[in-house]
C-alpha positions in Angstrom: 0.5 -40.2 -8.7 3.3 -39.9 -6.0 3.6 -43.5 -5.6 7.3 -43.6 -5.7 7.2 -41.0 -2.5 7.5 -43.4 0.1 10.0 -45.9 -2.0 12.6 -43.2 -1.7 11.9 -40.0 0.3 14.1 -37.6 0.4 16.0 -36.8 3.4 16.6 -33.2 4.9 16.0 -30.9 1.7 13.5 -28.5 1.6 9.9 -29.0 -0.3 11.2 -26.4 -3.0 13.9 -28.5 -3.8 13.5 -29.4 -7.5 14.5 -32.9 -7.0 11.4 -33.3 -4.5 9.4 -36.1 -6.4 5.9 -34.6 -5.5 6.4 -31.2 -6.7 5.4 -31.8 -10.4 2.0 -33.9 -9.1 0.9 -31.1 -6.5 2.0 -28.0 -9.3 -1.7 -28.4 -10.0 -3.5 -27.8 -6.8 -0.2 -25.1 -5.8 -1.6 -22.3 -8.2 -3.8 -19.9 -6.0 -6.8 -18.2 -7.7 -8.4 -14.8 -7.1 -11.8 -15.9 -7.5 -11.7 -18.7 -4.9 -9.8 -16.2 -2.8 -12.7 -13.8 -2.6 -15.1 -16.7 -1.7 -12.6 -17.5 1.2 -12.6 -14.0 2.4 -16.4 -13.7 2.0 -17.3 -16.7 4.2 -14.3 -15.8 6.4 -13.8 -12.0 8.0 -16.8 -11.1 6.8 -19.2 -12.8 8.9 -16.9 -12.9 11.7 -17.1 -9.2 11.3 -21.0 -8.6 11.2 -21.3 -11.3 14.2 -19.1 -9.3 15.9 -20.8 -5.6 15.0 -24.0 -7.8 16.1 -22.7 -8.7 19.6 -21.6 -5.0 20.3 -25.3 -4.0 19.6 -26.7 -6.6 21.5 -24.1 -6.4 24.4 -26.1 -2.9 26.6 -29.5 -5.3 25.6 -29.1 -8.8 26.6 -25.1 -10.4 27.5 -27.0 -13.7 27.1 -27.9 -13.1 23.6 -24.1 -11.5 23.2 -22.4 -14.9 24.4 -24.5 -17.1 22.2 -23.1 -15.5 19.3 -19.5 -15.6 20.7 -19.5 -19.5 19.3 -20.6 -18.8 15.6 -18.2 -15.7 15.7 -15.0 -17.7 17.1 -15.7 -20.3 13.9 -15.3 -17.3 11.7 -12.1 -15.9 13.2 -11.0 -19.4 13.4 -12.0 -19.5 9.4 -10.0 -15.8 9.1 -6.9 -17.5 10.8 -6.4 -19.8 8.0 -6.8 -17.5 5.4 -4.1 -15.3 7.6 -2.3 -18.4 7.6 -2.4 -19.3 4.0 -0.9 -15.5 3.7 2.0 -16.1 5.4 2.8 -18.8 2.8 2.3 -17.3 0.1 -0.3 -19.7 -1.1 -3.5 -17.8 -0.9 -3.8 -14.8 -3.8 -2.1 -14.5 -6.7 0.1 -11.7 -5.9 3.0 -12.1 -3.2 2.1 -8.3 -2.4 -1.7 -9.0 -2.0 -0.5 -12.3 0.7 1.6 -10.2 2.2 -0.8 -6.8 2.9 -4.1 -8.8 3.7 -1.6 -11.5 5.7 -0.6 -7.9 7.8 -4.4 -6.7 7.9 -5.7 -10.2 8.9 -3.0 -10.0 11.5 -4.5 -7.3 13.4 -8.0 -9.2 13.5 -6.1 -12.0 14.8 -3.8 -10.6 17.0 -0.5 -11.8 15.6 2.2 -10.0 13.7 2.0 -11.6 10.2 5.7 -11.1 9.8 7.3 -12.6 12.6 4.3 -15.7 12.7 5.5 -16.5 9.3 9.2 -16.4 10.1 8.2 -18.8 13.4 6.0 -20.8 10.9 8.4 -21.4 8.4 10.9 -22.7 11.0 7.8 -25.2 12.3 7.8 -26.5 8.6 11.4 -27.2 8.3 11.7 -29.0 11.8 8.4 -30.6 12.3 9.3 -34.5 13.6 12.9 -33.4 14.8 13.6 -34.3 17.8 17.1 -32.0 18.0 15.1 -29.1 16.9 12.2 -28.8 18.9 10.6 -26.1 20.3 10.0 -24.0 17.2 6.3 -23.3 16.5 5.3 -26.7 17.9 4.0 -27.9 20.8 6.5 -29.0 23.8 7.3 -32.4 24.1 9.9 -33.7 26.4 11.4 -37.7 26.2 10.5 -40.1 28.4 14.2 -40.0 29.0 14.2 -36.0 29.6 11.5 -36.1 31.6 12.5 -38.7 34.1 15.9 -36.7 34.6 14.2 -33.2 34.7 14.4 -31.5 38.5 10.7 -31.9 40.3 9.8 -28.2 39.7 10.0 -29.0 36.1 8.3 -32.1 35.7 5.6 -30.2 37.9 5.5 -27.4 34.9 5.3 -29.9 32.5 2.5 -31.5 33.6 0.5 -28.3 34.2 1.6 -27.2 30.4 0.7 -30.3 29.4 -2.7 -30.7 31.0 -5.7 -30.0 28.8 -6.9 -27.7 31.2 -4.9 -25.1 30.8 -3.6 -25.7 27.6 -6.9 -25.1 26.0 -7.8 -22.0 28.4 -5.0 -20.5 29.5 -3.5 -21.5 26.1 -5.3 -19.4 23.9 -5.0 -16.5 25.7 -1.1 -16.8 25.8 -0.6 -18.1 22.1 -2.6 -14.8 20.9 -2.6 -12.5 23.4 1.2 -12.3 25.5 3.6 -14.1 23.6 2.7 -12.5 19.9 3.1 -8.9 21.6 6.8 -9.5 22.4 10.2 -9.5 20.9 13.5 -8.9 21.6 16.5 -6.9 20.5 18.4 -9.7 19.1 16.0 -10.2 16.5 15.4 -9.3 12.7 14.5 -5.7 12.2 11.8 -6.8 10.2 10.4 -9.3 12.5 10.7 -6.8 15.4 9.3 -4.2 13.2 6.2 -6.4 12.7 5.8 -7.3 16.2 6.3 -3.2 17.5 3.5 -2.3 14.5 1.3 -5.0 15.2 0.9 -4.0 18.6 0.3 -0.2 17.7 -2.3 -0.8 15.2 -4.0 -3.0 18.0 -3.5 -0.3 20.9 -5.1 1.9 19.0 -7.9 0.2 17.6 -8.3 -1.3 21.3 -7.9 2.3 22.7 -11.0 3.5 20.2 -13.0 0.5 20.9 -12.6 0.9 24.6 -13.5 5.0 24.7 -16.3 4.7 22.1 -18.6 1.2 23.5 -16.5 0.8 26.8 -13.8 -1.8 28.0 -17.1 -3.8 29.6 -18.0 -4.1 26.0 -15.1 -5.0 24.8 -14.5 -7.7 27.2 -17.7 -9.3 26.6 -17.3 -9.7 23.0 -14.0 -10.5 22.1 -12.8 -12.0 25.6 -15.4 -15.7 25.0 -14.6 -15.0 20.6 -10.5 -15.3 21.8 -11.3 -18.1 24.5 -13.0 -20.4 21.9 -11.5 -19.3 18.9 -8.0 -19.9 20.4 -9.0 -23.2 22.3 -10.1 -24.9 19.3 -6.9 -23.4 17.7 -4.7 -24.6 20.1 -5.8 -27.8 20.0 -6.0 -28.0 16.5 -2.1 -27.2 16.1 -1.6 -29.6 18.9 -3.3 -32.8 17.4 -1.8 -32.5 13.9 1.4 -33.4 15.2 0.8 -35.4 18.7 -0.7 -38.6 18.5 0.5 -42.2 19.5 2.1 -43.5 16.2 3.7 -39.8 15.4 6.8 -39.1 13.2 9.7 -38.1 15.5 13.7 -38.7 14.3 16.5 -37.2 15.3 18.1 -35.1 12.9 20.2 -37.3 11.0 17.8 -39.7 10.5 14.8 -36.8 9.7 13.4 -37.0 6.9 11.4 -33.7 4.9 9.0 -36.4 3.2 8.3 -39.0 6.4 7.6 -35.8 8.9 4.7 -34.8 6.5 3.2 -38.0 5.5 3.6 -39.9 9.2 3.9 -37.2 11.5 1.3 -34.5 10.6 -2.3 -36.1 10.9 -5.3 -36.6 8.8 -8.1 -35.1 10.9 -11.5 -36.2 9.2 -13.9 -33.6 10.7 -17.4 -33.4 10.1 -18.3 -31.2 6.8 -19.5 -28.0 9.4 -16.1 -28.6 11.4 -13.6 -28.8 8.3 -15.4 -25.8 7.2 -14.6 -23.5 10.1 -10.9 -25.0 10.2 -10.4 -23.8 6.4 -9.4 -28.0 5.5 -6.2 -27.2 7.8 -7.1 -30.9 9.4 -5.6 -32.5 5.5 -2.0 -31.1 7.5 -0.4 -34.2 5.6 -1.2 -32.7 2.4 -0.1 -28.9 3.5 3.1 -30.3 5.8 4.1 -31.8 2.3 3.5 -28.7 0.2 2.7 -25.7 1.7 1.9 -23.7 -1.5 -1.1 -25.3 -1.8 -4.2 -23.0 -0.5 -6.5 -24.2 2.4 -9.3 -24.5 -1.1 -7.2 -26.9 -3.0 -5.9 -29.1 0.0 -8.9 -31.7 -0.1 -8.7 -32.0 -4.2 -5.0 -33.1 -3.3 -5.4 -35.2 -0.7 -8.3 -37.2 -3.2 -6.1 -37.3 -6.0 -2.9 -38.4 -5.1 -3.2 -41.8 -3.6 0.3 -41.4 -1.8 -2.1 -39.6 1.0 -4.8 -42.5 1.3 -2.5 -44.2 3.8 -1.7 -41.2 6.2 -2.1 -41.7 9.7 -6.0 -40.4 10.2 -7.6 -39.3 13.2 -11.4 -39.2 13.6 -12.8 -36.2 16.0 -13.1 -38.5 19.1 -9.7 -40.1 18.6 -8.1 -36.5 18.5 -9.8 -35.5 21.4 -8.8 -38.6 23.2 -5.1 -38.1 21.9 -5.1 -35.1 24.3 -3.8 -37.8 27.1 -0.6 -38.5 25.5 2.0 -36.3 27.1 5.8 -38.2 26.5 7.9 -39.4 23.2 9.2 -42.9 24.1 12.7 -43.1 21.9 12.6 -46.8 22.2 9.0 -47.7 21.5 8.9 -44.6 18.7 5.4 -43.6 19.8 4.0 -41.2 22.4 2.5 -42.3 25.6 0.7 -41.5 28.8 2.3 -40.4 32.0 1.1 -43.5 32.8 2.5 -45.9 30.6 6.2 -43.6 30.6 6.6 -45.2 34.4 
C-alpha cells in the first residue's frame, strides 16, 4: 500500500486534496470510533484526575508522598493532551461537536485554549519543513547562515532558547502557562474569544482551588504535574521535527508528502512510554494524515509499508538530538554549534 508515495509526491497541496495518493489507503484507520474514544478518556483524564484529588489529600500529610505522585499524574495529563490534541483535529469522536466541546473542556485541564491551539496547529501542519514559513507552532531554528549574521545579543538569545536547560524548564511553563493566556486585537474573534474564555474558566477554577485547599496547595500539586508534564511535552514536539537528517525546503521546493515522511520522526518508545504519549511518537504517520486518531496511528504505521523506511529515532538518539541547534542549507542536515563554525 502507498508505494507509489515517494515515486511522485505531491508538492504543496493540502492532505485533503483528493488527488493525495494516500488518502484512499489511510480512509481505514481515519474513521474515529466512540468506543475506543471512551477507553482513551478512561486511561487518560481520569486517572490524572484521581492522582491529582490523591495529591491534594496527601499534600497537609506528607509533601514527600505528594511529589512522588506528581510523576504518574504528569504521564496522565501528558495522555489527556493528546486526546485534547486529537480534538482539535477532529480525529478523535465521531461527532465534530463532541471534538470540539471535550477539545474546549480538555483545554481547561491543560491550560490552552482549544480554539486558538488548533488554529496555531493547523498552520504547524501546513508549514512543517519550510524554511520561508517558520516560526508557526514549531520550534525556532535559525540557518547557519542567519545565525552567523545575527547581532551578538541575538545569537546570545538563541543559544539560551536553545539550550536544553531551559527549554525543558523554563519551557513548559512558558508553552502552557504565559503564551497560551495571550492574544491580541488583530486576531480572529473566535480565536481571541477562546483565548479571553479559556483564561476565565481557569481564573476561576484557580480562584476556587486557591480559597478552598490554599495557593500552597495548589502550587505543590500542579506546579511539579506542569513542570514534567510540559518538559516531556516540550521535548516531545521538539524531537519529531529536529534531528540531523530532517526535512527542511524552501518553499518552492516544499513538498506536503516529503515534510511528513522525512521530516517528522519515528520515535520507537518503550511500550510504558508510547503509552503516556498517546502513539504521538508515529508523527510520520499523523504529519501525513492527521485524521487518523492517536488509537489507530500504530495499525497505520504497520500496515502501509511506505512508513517502514521513515527516519526513526530510538529514546537515546532523541535525547542526544537535543545538541543539534543550526540548519546547514548546504549540507541539508542540522548540526552542532560546533560543527556550524
Amino acid at each position: 500500500m502507498l508505494s507509489s508515495l515517494t515515486e511522485a509526491p505531491p508538492t504543496t497541496v493540502s492532505a485533503a486534496h483528493p488527488a493525495n495518493p494516500w488518502r484512499k489507503a489511510l480512509a481505514p484507520y481515519a474513521t474515529p470510533r466512540l468506543d475506543r474514544g471512551v477507553v482513551d478518556l478512561a486511561t487518560s483524564i481520569v486517572p490524572y484526575l484521581l492522582l491529582a484529588a490523591a495529591m491534594v489529600a496527601l499534600a497537609p500529610v506528607s509533601p514527600l508522598l505528594t511529589l512522588a505522585l506528581a510523576l504518574p499524574a504528569a504521564g496522565f495529563l501528558l495522555r489527556t493532551f493528546i486526546v485534547f490534541h486529537d480534538c482539535a483535529h477532529g480525529s478523535f469522536l465521531p461527532s465534530k461537536r463532541a471534538n470540539q466541546w471535550l477539545g474546549r473542556v480538555l483545554g481547561v485541564v491543560v491550560y490552552t485554549p482549544f480554539g486558538a491551539w488548533r488554529h496555531s496547529h493547523a498552520m504547524h501542519h501546513a508549514s512543517a519543513g519550510d524554511l520561508d514559513r517558520r516560526g508557526h507552532g514549531d520550534v525556532l531554528t535559525m540557518t547557519v547562515a542567519e545565525y552567523h549574521a545575527a547581532s551578538r545579543v541575538r545569537r546570545l538569545a538563541y543559544r539560551l532558547i536553545r539550550h536544553p536547560a531551559v527549554m525543558f524548564t523554563l519551557g513548559p511553563f512558558v508553552a502552557m502557562a504565559l503564551l497560551p493566556r495571550l492574544t491580541t486585537p488583530s486576531a480572529r474573534p473566535r480565536i481571541r474569544n477562546s483565548v479571553v474564555l479559556n483564561d476565565l474558566v481557569l481564573a476561576i477554577a484557580i480562584a476556587a482551588f486557591c480559597v478552598v485547599l490554599g495557593w500552597q496547595t495548589f502550587l505543590l500539586v500542579q506546579v511539579p504535574i506542569v513542570a514534567l508534564a510540559g518538559g516531556a511535552g516540550v521535548w516531545l514536539f521538539f524531537v519529531q521535527h529536529q534531528f540531523e537528517d530532517v526535512y527542511w525546503e524552501s518553499a518552492e521546493e516544499w513538498s506536503y508528502a516529503d515534510a511528513a515522511l522525512r521530516g517528522s520522526s519515528y520515535l520507537r518508545l518503550p511500550k510504558l512510554l508510547q503509552f503516556f504519549s498517546g502513539n504521538i511518537g508515529l508523527h510520520h504517520v499523523h504529519h501525513l494524515s492527521a485524521r487518523i486518531p492517536n488509537y489507530n496511528l500504530q495499525a497505520a504505521h504497520d500496515d502501509n509499508d511506505v512508513f517502514h523506511s521513515v527516519p526513526q529515532l530510538t529514546l537515546w538518539q532523541g535525547i542526544r538530538a537535543t545538541r543539534l541547534k543550526l540548519w546547514d542549507e548546504h549540507a541539508h542536515r542540522l548540526v552542532t554549534f560546533a560543527q556550524a563554525r
